[in-house]
VEXGU-866771 format. One record per residue (C-alpha): x, y, z. Coordinates in steps of 0.25 Angstrom, whole numbers, plus 5000, padded with zeros to 4 digits. Layout:
residues N
XYZ...
end
This chain:
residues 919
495946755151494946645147493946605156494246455154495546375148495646245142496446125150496746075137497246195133498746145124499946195132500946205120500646275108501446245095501346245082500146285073499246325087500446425088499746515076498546535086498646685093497646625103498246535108499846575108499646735105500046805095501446805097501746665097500546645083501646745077502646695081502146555076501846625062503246655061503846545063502946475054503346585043504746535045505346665055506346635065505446615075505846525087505246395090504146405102502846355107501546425117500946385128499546455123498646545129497846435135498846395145498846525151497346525151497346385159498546455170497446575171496346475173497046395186497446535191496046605189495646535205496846595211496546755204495646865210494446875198494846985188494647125190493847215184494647285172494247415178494947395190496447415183497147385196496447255199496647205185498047235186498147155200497447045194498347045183499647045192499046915200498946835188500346865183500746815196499946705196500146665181501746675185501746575194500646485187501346355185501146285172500546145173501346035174500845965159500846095153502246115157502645975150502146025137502846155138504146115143503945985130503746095119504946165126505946065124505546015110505346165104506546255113507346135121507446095135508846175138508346295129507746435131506446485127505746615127504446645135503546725130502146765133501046815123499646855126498546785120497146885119496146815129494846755126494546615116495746585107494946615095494846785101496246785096495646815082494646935085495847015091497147035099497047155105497347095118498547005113500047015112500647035099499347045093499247155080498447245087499247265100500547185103500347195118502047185116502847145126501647125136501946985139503246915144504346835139505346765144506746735139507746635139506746535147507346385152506446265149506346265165505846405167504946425153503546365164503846495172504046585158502746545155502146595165502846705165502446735153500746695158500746805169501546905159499946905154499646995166501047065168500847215173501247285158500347185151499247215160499147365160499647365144498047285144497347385150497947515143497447425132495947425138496247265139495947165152497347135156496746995162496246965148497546895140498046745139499646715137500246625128501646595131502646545119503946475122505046495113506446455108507446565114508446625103509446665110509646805103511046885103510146985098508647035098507647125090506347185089505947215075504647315071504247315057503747435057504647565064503847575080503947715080503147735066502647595063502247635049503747665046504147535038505447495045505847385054506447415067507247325075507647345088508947245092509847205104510747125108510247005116508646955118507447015112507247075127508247165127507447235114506047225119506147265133507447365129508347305139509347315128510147405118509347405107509747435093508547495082508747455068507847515057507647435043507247515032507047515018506547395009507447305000508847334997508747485003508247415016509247485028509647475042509647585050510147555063509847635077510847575086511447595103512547555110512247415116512447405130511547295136511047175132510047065136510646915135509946785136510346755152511546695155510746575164509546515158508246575162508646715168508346835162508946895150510046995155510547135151512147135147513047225141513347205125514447155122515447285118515647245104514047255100513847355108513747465096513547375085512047365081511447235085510947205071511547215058510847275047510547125040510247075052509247195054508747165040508447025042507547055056506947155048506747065036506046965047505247075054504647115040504246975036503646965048502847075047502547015033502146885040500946945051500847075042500947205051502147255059502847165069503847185079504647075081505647015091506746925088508346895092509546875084510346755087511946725088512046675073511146785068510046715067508346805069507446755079506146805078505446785093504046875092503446975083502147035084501447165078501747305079500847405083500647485073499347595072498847595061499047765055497647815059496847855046496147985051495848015037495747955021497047875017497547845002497847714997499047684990499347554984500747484975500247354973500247324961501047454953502147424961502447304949502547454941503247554948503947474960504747524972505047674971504847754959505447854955504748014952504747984937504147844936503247894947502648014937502647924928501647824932500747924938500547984924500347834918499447824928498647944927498547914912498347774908497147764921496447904915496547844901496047694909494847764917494347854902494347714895493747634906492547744904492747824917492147974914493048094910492448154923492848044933494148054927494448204929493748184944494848074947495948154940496748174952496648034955497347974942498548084946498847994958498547874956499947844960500847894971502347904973502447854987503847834993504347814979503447714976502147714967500847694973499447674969498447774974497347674978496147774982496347844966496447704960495147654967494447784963495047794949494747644946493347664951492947754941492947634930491747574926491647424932492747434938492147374951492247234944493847234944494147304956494347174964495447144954496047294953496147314966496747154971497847204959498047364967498047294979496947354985496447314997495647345010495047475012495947524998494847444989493847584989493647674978492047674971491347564968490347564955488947504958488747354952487747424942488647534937489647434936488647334926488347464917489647494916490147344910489747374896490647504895491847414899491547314890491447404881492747474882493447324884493147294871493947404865495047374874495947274867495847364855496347504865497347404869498047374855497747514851498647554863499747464860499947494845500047634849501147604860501947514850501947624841502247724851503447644855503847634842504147794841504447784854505847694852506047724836506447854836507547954839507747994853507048114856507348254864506648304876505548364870505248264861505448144872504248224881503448254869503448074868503148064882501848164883501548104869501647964873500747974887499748074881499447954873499647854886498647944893497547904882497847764879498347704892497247664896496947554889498147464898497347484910496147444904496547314900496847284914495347324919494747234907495947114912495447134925493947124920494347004910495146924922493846944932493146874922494046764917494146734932492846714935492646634920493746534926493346514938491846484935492146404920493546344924493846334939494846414939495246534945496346644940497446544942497046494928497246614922498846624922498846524912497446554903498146694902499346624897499646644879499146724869499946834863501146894870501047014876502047124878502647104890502846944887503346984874504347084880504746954891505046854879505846964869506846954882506746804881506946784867508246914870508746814879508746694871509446764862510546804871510646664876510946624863512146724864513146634872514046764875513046854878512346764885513446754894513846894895512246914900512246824910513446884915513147024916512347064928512847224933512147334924513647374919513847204915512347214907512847364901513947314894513247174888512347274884513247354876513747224871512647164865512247294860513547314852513247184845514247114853513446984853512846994840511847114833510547014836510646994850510847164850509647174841508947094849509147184863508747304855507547254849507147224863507447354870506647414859505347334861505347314877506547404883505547464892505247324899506147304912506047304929505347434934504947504918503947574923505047644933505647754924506947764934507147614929507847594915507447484906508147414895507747534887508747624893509547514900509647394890510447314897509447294907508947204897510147124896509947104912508347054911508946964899509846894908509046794917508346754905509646724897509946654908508846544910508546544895507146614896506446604881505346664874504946524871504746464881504046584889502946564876502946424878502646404894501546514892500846444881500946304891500346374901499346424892498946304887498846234900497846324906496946334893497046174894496546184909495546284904494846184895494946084905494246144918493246244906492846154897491446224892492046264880491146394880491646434892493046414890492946504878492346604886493546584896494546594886494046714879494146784893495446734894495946774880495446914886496246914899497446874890497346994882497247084894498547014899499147044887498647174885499147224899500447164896500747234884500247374889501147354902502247334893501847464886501747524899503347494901503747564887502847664891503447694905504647654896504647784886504247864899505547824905506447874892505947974890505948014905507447974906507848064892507348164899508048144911509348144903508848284898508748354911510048284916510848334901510148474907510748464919509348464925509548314933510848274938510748144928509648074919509247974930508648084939507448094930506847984935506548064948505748164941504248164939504048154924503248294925504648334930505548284918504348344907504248474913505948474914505548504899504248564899504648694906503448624918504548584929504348684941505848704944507148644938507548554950507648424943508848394948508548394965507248344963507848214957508748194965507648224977506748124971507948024969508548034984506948014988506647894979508147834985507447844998506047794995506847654990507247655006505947655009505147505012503847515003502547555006501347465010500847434995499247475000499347595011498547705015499147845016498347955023497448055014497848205015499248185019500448185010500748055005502248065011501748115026500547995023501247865016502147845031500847815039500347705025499847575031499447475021497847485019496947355018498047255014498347115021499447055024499946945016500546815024501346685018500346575020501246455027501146315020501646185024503046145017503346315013503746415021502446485017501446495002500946614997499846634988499346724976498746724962499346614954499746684940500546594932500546434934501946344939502546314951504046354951504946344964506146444966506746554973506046674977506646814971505846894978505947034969505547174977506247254966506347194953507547264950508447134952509147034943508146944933509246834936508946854951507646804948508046694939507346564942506646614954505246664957505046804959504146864971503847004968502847104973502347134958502947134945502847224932503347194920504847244922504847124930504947044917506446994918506346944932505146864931505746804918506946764927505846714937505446574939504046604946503346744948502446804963502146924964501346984976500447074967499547044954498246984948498446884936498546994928499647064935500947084927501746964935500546864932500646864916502146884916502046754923501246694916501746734903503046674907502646554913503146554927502446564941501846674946501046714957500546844959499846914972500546834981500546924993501846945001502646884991503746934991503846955008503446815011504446735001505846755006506846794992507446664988506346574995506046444988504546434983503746384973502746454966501446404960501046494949499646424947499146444962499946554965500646494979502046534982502646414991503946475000504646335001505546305014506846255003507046244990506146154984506746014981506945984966
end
């Protein structure tokens, strides 16, 4: 209670002063944020904090002075008188006027509102902020169901609801909840909100999080028939429904009773809510279907989303189907208590690699890539033989396999990366691109001297860099060449190829990873350059980075173009393309058209392409996934949507070199010391070339994973011709040590066969499974399965759509390639999908990788939650001349699929529109 109250106090609260916790509470602020976020919240208004405060002050004269705390049963007595007095307390007469004004304007003078009380923490309005450990639905304790409400209220009888409502602030249960809590019961203020009533058929509380093992990720929802009081004071039959799962494998599962009562809105205004019989013929029907239970649990997460932590939530179902939310507020969740070390683990930005589950064989796989090319990376960045062999454990785990998907192992990293000389200077970027955050940003630091003395060994080694790298790709090109221009081979000689060709990856690797260290280098600097010489920033570097020579990937993205063109020129196949959508439909044009049935060019032309860039599709570093290489009518599929909308080569060239030419004229322009403009541009030449370079070697990456997987999968067809595996597709739940010591005499055992289909029933199930937080801590010393259920996220923040006049919200990120486009969102969690389902639209992804290709040619803008301008989704953008926008957190939460919005590539804004955007 404050001392003193101000007369002038305002009587109704509306509008923005409903975002102030101090004054309303922090039920009504939320309450107010969703409804300004666009949930269906009904319409209401507060009479603030400060109301209370002045009935207090005219009833002070009339109480006995406080008690001392220690005397329990005096406080307690003291309490008891005030609620009594505070019920009776009449409201003043202007006071009244205003409340019974914003009554019928907002609800409607022969309407019904709901009462409800909130307490507000005691002391200046601005306390609020430093705390809310005495406050009702506050994040640290809810102090749930603490205060009362009041149902179904009359314009006549809402004076005496609120105060009701005021004396609940000393009601026996909130008084004695106040001291278990060590708190003084005398010090809280009440807010009181009035409210539209829904007059729900049905009613639910939701929980984000399981309430019997809060870290479990499902939604429970608790449902009756009848008000919301029937659930939370279980006056009624409630049915349990469990949401699991992500995506299209999300399930119900449903934990249901025999219905026998009910609580109705009263049959006579302004009585209370009554317990009746259900009616017979939903008495053993769950109270929810399952799309009705998805759509509350699809609410419950976004709102979660929106205030980031767990939330219990309370809303009704009305007659015409219609969700109402009516309160959330935060879970109590503990925090798993750390009595020892933690690991971090981290999937921000390989998940544009390896993403959702993976299977055993692309697991090994990428663990041995890993090991090698970073041993091969840390010898040429000049780490010493004997660091290398301390840490050797480390590079054997610098990836786990956990429930199916592949993580980082952060600790290892931030050790591992340590080791390189000035590496200190980059870490910001390196670790912005892990997404590293909080107490996860450790690992040794050199000192600013040791770092100075060991420039000119990089500078060194930089300048033989571009030479390494040229060296490395004319030996792959003529690798590749052996590789695909010979006879098939046998076993032996297939595994004599593999341990050839990554024996040779293990001492040449490197040189990919370190033309990212020397990018990252190169952009710092080009950065700072344009900032100090042009007044600009690295939004100007989407289009300096723009031209020169193509690099592979580009090159791989317009052979597909200039295929297309000439299938388009093909009336009939033309046609036959654009009709054929099922894989059977795609198999038969396939045979088609290699049979020369539309002509012995166009045939060449397919083959010519599979040759050079077969191993290029969605997921090619996933050897469960076949690409055109072994499935060529995939091809015809990524062809289509460019068929379609006439994509050509040319014109992808042509609106490169525009927006080229238009920032190096804006460069002259705003850097017009010629001296320094050539400094400028000679850092820039340099960056391009780094761009370049990590293009190209990414696309060798793809054949690279690519020759793994045939080899891999002809050796499948081995064990399976041996009767070792049911059939050539179980191989790809073997470790690749398993396959090669199937062969080698090495295999402990000869179960091939159960453990493949072990391993396949397991990564069936982890699909089931909602995903992991993408930065957690896992307890050390514990098996990772026993420790990954008690993950919590470590250091991150919590992303929330900034509201902006006109749009239902704007969010902001790194602007990577220049335009404004408006559309459709296609929001794409699983890039397995259609290219023409993303035709003309703007794609909203978490990250990309270059198996993306086909969709983002379909795509008429590019966001994706994670990257830097040199991420793999920034240059495709800007090599093909649409929007994009990368690091644009929450993305793909906070823009509903099919939303209309309008990207600004240059400043990198996502607008949400409220309709389609006039023409």
């Amino acid at each position: 209670m404050r001392e003193t109250a101000d007369e002038t106090a305002e009587v109704v609260i509306g509008g923005a002063a409903l975002l102030d916790p101090a004054a309303v509470g922090y039920k009504f602020a939320r309450l107010e944020q969703m409804r300004r976020a666009e949930f269906p919240v009904p319409g209401f208004f507060c009479l603030g904090a400060d109301q209370f405060d002045l009935t207090m002050d005219r009833l002070s004269p009339d109480l006995a002075p406080r008690p001392s705390s220690a005397d329990i049963a005096a406080v307690e007595a003291w309490c008891a008188a005030a609620a009594r007095a505070l019920a009776a307390a009449p409201v003043s007469e202007e006071s009244a006027a205003l409340l019974f004004e914003a009554f019928d304007a907002l609800i409607g003078p022969e309407e019904l509102a709901a009462v409800r009380a909130c307490a507000v923490k005691s002391g200046p309005r601005s306390a609020a902020d430093d705390g809310d450990e005495a406050v009702e639905d506050g994040a640290a304790d809810p102090f749930a169901g603490m205060s009362e409400s009041f149902l179904y209220v009359p314009r006549e009888r809402v004076l005496e609801a609120v105060s009701g409502c005021w004396a609940s602030a000393f009601a026996p249960q909130a008084v004695r909840y106040r001291l278990h809590k060590g708190l003084d019961p005398s010090a809280v203020r009440i807010a009181v909100g009035v409210q539209r009533m829904v007059r729900g058929t049905r009613s639910f509380v939701a929980f984000t999080r399981d309430p019997r093992d809060a870290t479990a990720r499902r939604i429970v929802v608790a449902a009756a028939h009848g008000i919301g009081e029937g659930v939370v004071q279980e006056k009624a039959d409630v049915d349990h429904l469990f949401v699991e799962g992500a995506g299209a494998n999300r399930r119900v599962r449903a934990q249901t009773v025999v219905k026998r009562w009910m609580v109705t809105e009263p049959e006579r205004r302004g009585g209370r809510p009554a317990l009746v019989p259900v009616p017979a013929e939903l008495a053993d029907v769950p109270v929810l279907d399952d799309a009705l239970t998805l759509r509350i649990a699809a609410l419950a997460e976004a709102v979660e989303e929106l205030f980031g932590c767990p939330q219990d939530i309370e809303g009704a179902v009305t007659a015409d189907g219609e969700v109402h939310l009516v309160q959330a507020r935060p879970m109590v969740v503990a925090a798993p208590a750390r009595t020892g070390p933690v690991t971090h683990w981290g999937n921000h930005n390989i998940t544009e690699s390896f993403p959702g589950v993976s299977s055993a064989l692309t697991y090994s796989q990428a663990r041995i890539f890993y090991q090698l090319i970073f041993t091969d990376l840390y010898r040429r960045m000049g780490v010493r033989p004997a660091q290398l062999r301390e840490n050797a454990h480390r590079l054997t785990r610098m990836i786990g396999h956990l429930h199916g998907r592949i993580y980082y192992r952060l600790d290892d990293w931030q050790v591992l990366h340590g080791q390189m000389p000035a590496f200190d200077l980059i870490r910001p970027q390196w670790e912005q691109g892990m997404g590293i955050t909080g107490e996860v940003s450790s690992g040794p630091r050199w000192s600013h001297a040791r770092t100075a003395a060991a420039l000119p060994a990089v500078a060194w080694r930089a300048c033989r860099h571009r030479r390494e790298s040229k060296q490395l790709l004319r030996w792959w090109d003529a690798l590749m060449l052996e590789v695909y221009g010979t006879e098939k081979r046998n076993a032996e000689e297939l595994i004599a190829l593999y341990r050839r060709i990554w024996d040779e990856v293990s001492r040449r690797w490197g040189v990919t990873l370190a033309n990212s260290i020397y990018g990252m280098f190169t952009l710092r600097f080009g950065v700072s350059l344009l900032r100090r010489w042009a007044d600009a920033g690295p939004e100007a570097l989407p289009g300096l980075l723009a031209g020169g020579p193509e690099n592979r990937t580009l090159a791989a993205a317009r052979s597909a173009m200039a295929l297309a063109e000439e299938v388009s020129a093909l009336p009939d196949l033309r046609e036959a393309m654009l009709r054929a959508h099922s894989e059977d439909q795609l198999r038969a044009l396939w045979t088609d058209l290699k049979n020369g049935l539309y002509g012995i060019d166009i045939a060449r032309g397919v083959e010519a392409y599979l040759r050079r860039y077969g191993d290029r599709a969605l997921h090619d570093l996933k050897l469960e996934e076949p690409t055109p290489r072994q499935s060529p009518w995939i091809l015809l599929g990524m062809l289509r949507p460019m068929v379609r909308v006439g994509q050509t080569a040319e014109k992808s060239r042509s609106t490169e070199a525009e927006a080229a030419a238009q920032a190096r004229s804006k460069l002259r322009e705003t850097c017009r010391n010629p001296l320094r403009r050539a400094v400028l541009n000679t850092v820039l030449s340099l960056m391009r070339w780094c761009v370049r370079a990590r293009e190209d070697t990414r696309f060798c990456r793809t054949q690279l994973f690519g020759i793994s997987r045939e080899v891999m999968w002809r050796l499948g067809a081995e064990l399976a011709d041996n009767g070792l595996l049911d059939d050539a597709g179980q191989v790809v739940d073997l470790t690749v040590e398993e396959v090669l010591g199937a062969f080698d005499g090495t295999l402990p055992g000869t179960g091939l066969r159960a453990l493949a289909r072990l391993r396949a029933a397991e990564r069936e199930y982890h699909r089931t499974l909602p995903d992991l937080p993408a930065l957690m801590a896992v307890p050390e010393g514990r098996p990772i399965a026993i420790g990954l259920p008690l993950a919590a996220p470590a250091g991150g923040t919590t992303d929330t759509v900034q509201h902006a006049p006109g749009a239902l919200g704007v969010l902001r990120g790194l602007g990577s390639s220049g335009g404004i486009v408006r559309g459709r969102a296609k929001i794409v969690l699983d890039p397995a999908v259609s290219p023409d389902d993303c035709r003309g639209k703007i794609l909203i992804a978490r990250e990309t990788d270059p198996g993306w290709l086909y969709l983002m040619l379909a795509a008429s803008g590019l966001v994706v939650e994670r990257g830097t301008l040199l991420s793999h989704t920034a240059i495709t953008g800007r090599l093909l001349g649409v929007p994009t926008a990368v690091a644009v957190p929450g993305a793909t939460s906070a823009i509903p699929d099919g939303a209309w919005i309008e990207l600004d590539g240059d400043s990198g804004t996502v607008t949400i529109l409220d309709e389609e955007p006039k023409s």
